[in-house]
NUGUGU-604942 format. One record per atom (N, C-alpha, C, O): residue number from 1; residue in three letters; atom name; z, y, x. Coordinates in steps of 0.1 Angstrom, whole numbers, plus 2048, in hexadecimal, padded with zeros to 3 digits. Atoms other than C-alpha are relative to their C-alpha. Layout:
<nodes>
NUM,ALA,CA,Z,Y,X
...
</nodes>
This chain:
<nodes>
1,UNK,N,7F7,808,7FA
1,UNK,CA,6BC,BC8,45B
1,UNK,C,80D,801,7F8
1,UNK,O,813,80C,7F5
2,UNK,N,7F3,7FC,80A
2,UNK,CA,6DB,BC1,446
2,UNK,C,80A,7FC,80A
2,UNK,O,808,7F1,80F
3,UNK,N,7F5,800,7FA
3,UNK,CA,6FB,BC4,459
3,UNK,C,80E,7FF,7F7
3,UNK,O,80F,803,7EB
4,UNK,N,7F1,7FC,805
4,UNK,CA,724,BBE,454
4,UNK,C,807,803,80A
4,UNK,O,807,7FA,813
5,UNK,N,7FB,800,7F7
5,UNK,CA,737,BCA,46A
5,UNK,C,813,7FB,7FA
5,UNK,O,818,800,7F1
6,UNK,N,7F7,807,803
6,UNK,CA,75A,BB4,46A
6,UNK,C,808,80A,80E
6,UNK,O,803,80F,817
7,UNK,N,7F6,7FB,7FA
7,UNK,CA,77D,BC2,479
7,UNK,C,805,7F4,806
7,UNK,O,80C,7ED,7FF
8,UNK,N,7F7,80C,7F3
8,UNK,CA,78A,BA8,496
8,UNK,C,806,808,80A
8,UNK,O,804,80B,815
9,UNK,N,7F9,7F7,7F3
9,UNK,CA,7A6,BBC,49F
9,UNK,C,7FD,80A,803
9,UNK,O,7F8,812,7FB
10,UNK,N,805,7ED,7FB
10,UNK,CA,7A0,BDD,4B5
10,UNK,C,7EF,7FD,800
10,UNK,O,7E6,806,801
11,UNK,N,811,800,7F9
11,UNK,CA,77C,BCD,4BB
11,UNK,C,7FA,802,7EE
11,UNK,O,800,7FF,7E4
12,UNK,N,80C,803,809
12,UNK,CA,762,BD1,4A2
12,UNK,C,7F3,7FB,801
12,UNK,O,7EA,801,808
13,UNK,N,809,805,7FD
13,UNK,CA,749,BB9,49F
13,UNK,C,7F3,802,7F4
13,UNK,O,7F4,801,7E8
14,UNK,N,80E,800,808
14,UNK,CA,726,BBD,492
14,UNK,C,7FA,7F4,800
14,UNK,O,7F6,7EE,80A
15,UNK,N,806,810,801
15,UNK,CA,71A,B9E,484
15,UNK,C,7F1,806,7F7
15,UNK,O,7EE,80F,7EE
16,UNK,N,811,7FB,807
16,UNK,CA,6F3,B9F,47C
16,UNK,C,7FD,7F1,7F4
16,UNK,O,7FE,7E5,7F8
17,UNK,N,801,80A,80D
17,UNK,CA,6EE,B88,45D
17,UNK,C,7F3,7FB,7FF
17,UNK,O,7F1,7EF,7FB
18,UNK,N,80E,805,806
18,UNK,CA,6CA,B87,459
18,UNK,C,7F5,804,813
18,UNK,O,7F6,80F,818
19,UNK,N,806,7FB,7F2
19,UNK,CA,6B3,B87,480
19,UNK,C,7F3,7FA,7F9
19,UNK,O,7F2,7EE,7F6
20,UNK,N,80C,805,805
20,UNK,CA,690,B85,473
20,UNK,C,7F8,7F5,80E
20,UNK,O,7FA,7F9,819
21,UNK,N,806,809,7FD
21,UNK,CA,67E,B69,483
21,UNK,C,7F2,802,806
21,UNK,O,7E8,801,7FF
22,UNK,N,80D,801,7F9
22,UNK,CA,662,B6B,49D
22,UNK,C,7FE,813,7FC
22,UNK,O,7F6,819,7F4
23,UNK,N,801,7F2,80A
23,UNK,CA,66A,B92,499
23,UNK,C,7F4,808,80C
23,UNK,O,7F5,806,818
24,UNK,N,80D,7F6,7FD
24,UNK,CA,649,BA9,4A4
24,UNK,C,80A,80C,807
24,UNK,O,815,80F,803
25,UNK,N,800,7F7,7FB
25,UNK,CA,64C,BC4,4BF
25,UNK,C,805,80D,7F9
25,UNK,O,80C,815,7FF
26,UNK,N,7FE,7F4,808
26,UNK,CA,64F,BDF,4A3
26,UNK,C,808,800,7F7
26,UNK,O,80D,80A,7F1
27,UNK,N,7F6,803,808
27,UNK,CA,665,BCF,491
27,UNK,C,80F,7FD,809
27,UNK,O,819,7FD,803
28,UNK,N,7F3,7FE,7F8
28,UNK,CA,67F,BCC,4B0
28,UNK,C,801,810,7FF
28,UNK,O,80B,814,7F9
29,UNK,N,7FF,7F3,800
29,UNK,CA,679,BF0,4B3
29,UNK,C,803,805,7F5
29,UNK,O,806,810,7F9
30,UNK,N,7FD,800,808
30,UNK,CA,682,BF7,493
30,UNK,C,80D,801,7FA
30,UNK,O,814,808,7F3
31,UNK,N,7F1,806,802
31,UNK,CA,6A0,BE3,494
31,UNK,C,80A,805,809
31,UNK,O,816,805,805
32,UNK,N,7FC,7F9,7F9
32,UNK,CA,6A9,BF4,4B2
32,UNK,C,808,80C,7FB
32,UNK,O,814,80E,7FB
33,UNK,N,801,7F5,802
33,UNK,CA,6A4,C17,4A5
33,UNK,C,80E,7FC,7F3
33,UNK,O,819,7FE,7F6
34,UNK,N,7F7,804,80C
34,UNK,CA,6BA,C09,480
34,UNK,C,811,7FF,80B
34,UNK,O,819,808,807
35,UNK,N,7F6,801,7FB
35,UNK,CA,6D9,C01,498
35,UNK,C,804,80C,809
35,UNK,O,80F,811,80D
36,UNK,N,7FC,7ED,7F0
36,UNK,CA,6D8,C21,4B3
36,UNK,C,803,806,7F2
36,UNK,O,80E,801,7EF
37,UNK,N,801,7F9,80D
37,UNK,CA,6D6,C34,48F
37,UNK,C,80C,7FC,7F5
37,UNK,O,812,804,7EE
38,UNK,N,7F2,803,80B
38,UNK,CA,6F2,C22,478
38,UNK,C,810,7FF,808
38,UNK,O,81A,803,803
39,UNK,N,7FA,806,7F9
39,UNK,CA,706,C14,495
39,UNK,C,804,805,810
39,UNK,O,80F,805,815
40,UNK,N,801,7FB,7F4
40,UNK,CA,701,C22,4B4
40,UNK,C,802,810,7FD
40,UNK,O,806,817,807
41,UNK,N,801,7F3,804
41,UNK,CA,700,C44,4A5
41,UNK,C,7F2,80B,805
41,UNK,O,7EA,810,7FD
42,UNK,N,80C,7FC,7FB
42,UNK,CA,6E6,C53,4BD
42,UNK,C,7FA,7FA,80B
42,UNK,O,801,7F3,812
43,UNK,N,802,803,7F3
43,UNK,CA,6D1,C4C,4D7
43,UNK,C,807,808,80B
43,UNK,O,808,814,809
44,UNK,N,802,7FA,7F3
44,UNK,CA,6DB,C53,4FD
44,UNK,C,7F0,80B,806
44,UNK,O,7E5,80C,801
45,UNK,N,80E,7F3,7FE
45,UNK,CA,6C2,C70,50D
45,UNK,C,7F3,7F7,806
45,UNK,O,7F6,7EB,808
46,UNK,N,808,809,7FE
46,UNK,CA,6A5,C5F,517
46,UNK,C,807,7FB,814
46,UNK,O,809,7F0,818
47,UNK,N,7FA,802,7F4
47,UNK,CA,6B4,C64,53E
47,UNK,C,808,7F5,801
47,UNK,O,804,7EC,808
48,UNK,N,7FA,805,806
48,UNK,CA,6CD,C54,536
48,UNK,C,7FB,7F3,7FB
48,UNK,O,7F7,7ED,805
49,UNK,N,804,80E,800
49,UNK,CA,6C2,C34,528
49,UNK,C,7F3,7FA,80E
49,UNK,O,7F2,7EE,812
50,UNK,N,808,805,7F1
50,UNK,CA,6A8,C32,549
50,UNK,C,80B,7FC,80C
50,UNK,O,809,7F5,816
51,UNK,N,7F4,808,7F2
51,UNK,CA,6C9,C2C,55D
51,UNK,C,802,7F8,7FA
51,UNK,O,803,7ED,801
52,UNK,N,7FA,80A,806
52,UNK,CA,6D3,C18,546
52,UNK,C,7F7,7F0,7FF
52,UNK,O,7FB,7E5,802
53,UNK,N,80D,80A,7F7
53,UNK,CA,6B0,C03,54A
53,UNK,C,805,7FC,80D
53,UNK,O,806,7F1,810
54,UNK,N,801,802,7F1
54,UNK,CA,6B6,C07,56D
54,UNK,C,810,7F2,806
54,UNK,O,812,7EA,80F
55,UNK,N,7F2,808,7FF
55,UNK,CA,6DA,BF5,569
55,UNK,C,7FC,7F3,7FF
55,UNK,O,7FC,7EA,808
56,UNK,N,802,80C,808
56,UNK,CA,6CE,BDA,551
56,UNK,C,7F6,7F6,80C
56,UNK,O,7F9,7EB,810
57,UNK,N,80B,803,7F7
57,UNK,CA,6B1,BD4,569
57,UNK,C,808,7F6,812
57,UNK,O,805,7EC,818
58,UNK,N,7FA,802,7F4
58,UNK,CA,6C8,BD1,588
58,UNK,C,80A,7F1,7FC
58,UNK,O,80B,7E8,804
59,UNK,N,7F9,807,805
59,UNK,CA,6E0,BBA,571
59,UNK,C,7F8,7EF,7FE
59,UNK,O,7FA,7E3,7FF
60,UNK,N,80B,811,802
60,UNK,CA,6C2,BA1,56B
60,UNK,C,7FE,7FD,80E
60,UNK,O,7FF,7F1,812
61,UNK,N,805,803,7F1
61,UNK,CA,6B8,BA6,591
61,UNK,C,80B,7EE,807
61,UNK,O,809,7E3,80C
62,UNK,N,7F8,808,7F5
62,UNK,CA,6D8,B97,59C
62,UNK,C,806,7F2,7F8
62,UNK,O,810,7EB,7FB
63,UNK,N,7FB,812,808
63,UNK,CA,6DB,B76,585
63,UNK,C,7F1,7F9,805
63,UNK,O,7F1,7ED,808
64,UNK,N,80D,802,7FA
64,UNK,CA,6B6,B72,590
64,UNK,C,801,7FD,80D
64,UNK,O,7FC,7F3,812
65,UNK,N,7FE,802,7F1
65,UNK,CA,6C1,B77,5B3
65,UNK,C,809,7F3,807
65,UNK,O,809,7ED,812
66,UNK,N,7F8,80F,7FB
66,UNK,CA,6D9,B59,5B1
66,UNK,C,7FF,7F6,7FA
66,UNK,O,804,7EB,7FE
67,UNK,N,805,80E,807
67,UNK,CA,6C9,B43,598
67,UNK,C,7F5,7F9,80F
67,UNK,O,7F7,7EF,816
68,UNK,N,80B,806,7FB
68,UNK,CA,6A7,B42,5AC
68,UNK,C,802,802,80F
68,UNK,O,7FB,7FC,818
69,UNK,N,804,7F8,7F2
69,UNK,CA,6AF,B56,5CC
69,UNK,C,80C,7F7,80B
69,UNK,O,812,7ED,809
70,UNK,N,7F8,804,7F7
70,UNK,CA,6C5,B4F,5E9
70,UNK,C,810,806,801
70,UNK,O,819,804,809
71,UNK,N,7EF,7FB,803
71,UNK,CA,6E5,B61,5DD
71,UNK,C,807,7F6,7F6
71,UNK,O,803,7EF,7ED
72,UNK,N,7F8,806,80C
72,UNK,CA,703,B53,5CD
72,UNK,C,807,807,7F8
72,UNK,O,804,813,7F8
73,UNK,N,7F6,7FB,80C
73,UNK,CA,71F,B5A,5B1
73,UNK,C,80A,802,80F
73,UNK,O,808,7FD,81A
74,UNK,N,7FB,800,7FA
74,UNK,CA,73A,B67,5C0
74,UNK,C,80B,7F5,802
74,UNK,O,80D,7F1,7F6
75,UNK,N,7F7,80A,808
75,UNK,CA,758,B4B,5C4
75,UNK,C,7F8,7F7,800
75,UNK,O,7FD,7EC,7FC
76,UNK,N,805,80D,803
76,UNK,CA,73F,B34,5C4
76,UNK,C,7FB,7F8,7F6
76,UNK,O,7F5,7ED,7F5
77,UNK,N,802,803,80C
77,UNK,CA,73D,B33,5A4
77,UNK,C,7F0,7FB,7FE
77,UNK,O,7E7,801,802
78,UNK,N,80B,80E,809
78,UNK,CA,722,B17,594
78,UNK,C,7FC,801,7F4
78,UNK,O,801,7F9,7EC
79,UNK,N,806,800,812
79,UNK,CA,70E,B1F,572
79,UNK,C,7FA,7F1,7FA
79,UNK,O,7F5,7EA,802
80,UNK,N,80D,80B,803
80,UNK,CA,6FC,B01,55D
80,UNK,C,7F8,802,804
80,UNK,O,7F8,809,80E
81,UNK,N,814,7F8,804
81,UNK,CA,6D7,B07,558
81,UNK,C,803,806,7F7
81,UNK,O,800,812,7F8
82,UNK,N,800,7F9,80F
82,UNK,CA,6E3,B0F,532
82,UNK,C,806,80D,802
82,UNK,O,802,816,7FB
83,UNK,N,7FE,7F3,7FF
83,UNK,CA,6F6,B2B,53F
83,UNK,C,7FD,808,803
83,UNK,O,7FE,813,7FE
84,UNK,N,807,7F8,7F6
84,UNK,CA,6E3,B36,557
84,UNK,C,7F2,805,7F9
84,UNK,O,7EF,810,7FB
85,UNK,N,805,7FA,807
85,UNK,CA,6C8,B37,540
85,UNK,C,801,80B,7F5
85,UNK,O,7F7,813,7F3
86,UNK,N,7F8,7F9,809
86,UNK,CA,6DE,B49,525
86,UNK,C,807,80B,807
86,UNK,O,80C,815,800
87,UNK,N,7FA,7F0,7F6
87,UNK,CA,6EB,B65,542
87,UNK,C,7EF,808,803
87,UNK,O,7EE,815,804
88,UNK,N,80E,7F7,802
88,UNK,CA,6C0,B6E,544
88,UNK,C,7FE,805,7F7
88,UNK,O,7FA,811,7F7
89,UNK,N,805,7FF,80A
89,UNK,CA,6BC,B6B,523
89,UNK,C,805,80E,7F8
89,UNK,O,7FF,816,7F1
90,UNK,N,7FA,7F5,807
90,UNK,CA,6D7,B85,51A
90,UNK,C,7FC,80F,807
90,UNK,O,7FA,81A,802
91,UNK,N,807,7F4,7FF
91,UNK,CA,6CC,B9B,533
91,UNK,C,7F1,806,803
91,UNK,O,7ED,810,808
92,UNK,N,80E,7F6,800
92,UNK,CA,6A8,B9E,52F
92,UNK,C,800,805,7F2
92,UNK,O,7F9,80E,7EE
93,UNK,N,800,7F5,80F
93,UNK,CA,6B1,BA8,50A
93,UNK,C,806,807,801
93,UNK,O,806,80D,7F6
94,UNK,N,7FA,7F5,7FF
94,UNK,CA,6C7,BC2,517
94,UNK,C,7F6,80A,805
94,UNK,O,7F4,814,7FE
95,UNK,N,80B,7F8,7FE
95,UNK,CA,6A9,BD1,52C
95,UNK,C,7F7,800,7F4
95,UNK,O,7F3,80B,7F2
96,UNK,N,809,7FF,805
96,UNK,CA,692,BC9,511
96,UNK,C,808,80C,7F1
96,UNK,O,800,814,7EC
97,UNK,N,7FA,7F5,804
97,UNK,CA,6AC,BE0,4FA
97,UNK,C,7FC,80D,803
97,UNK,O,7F5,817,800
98,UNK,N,804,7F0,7F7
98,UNK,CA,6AC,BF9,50E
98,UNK,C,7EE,805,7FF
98,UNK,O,7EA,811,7FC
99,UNK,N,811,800,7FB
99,UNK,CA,684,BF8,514
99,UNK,C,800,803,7EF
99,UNK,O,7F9,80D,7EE
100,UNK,N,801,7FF,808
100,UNK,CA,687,BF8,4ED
100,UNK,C,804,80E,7F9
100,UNK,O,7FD,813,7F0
101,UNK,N,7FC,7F4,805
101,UNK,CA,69B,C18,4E6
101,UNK,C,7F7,80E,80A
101,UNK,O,7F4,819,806
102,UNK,N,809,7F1,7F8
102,UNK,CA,686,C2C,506
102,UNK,C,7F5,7FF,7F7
102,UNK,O,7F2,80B,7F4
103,UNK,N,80C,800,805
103,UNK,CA,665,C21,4EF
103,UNK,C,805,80D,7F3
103,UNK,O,7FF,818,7F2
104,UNK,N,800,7F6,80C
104,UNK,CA,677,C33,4CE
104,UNK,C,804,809,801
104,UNK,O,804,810,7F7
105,UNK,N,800,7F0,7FC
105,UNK,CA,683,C50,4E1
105,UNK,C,7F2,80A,803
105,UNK,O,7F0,815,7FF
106,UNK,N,80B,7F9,7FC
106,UNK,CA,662,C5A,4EF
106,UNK,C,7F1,7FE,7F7
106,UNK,O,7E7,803,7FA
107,UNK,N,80D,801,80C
107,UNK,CA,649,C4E,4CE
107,UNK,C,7F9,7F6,807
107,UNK,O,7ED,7F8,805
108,UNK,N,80B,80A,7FB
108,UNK,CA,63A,C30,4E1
108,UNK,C,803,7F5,7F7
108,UNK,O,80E,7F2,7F2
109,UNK,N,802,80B,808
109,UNK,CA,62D,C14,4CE
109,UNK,C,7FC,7F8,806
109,UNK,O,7EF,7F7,807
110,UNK,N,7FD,80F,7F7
110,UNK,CA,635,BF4,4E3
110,UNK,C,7F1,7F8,7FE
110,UNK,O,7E8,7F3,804
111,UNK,N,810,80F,802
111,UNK,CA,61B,BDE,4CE
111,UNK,C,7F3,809,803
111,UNK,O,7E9,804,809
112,UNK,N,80D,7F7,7FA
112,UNK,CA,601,BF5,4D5
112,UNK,C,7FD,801,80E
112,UNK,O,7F3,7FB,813
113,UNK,N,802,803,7F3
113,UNK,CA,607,BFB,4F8
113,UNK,C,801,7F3,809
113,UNK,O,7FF,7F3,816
114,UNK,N,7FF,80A,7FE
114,UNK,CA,60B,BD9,4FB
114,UNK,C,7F6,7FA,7FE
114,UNK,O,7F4,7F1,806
115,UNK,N,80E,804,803
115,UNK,CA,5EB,BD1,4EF
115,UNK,C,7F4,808,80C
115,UNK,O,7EA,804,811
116,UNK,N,80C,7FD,7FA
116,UNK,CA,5DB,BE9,504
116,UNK,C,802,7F8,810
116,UNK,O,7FA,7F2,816
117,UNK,N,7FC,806,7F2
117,UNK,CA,5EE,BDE,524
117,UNK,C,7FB,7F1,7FF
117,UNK,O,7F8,7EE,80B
118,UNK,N,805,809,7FF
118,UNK,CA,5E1,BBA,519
118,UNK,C,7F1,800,803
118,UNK,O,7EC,7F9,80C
119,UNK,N,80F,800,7FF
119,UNK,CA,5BD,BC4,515
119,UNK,C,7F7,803,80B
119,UNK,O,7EC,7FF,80F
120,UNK,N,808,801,7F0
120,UNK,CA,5BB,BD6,539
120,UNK,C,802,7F2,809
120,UNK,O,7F9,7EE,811
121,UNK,N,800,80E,7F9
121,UNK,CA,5C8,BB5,545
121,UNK,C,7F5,7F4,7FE
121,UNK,O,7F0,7EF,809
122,UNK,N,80A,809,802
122,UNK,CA,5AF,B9C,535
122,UNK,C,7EF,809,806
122,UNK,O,7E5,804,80B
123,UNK,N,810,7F6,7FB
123,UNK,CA,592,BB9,53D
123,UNK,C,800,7F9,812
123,UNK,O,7F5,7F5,817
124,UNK,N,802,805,7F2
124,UNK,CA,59A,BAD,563
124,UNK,C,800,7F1,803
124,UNK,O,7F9,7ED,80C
125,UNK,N,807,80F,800
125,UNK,CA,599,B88,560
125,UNK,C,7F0,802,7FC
125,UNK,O,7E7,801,804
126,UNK,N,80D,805,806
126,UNK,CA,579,B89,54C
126,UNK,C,7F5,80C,802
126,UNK,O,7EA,80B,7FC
127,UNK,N,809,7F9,7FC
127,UNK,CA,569,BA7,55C
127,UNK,C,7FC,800,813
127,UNK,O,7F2,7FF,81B
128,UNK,N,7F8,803,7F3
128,UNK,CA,57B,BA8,57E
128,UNK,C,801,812,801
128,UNK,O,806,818,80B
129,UNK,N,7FD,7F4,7FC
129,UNK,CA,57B,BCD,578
129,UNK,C,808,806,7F5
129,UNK,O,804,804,7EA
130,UNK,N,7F5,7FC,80B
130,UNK,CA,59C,BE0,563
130,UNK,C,7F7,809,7FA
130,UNK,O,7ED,80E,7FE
131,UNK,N,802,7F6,806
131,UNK,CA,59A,BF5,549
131,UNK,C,80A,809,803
131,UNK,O,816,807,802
132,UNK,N,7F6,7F8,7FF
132,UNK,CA,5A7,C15,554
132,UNK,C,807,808,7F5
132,UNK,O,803,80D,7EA
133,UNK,N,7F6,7F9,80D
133,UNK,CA,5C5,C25,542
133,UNK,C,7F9,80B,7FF
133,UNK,O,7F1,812,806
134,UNK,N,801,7F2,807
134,UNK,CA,5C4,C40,52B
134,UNK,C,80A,808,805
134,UNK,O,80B,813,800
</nodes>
């Protein structure tokens, strides 16, 4: 991932130059691990990022809760669709972050377990009985 990081002011912005295209599970992870590591400096303790899941999670809950659900904005406040799309979008990539740095704290390999978590799934359509985990 080639990075610049540009001075706007007290802020510093990280602008990402190159976002590979149709990028692979292992290759977010990856990209992950490259930024906690150059930029982030370290990871959080694994505890620690599990509240932080827990936040991110609660943060999607409640745009979910007033897109589809019976709650509103506060104020009354009115999104497009494009926004309202664009307020999911940012936070299921915040959980999916997070979900990304707990995998490279603890050695899990997403595309793998992701394959296996697909394969017990299809084993119960086309068997009608799971494959139990390992």
């Amino acid at each position: 991932m080639q990075v610049q990081l540009v001075n706007d002011g007290p802020v510093t912005i990280l602008l990402i130059q190159r976002i590979k295209n149709n990028m692979t599970i292992n290759q977010a992870q990856q990209q992950v691990d490259e930024w906690i590591k150059t930029v982030g400096v370290k990871y959080f303790s694994e505890l620690t990022n599990m509240a932080i899941l827990t936040e991110e999670v609660g943060e999607l809950s409640k745009h979910m809760a007033r897109i589809y659900g019976e709650q509103s904005y506060k104020n009354g406040k009115v999104y497009s669709k494009e926004e309202q799309k664009q307020m999911l979008a940012d936070e299921m990539a915040d959980v999916l972050w997070v979900v990304l740095c707990l995998a490279n704290q603890t050695g899990i390999n997403l595309t793998e377990a992701l394959k296996r978590t697909l394969k017990r799934k299809l084993s119960v359509i086309l068997t009608g009985m799971p494959i139990m985990k390992n």
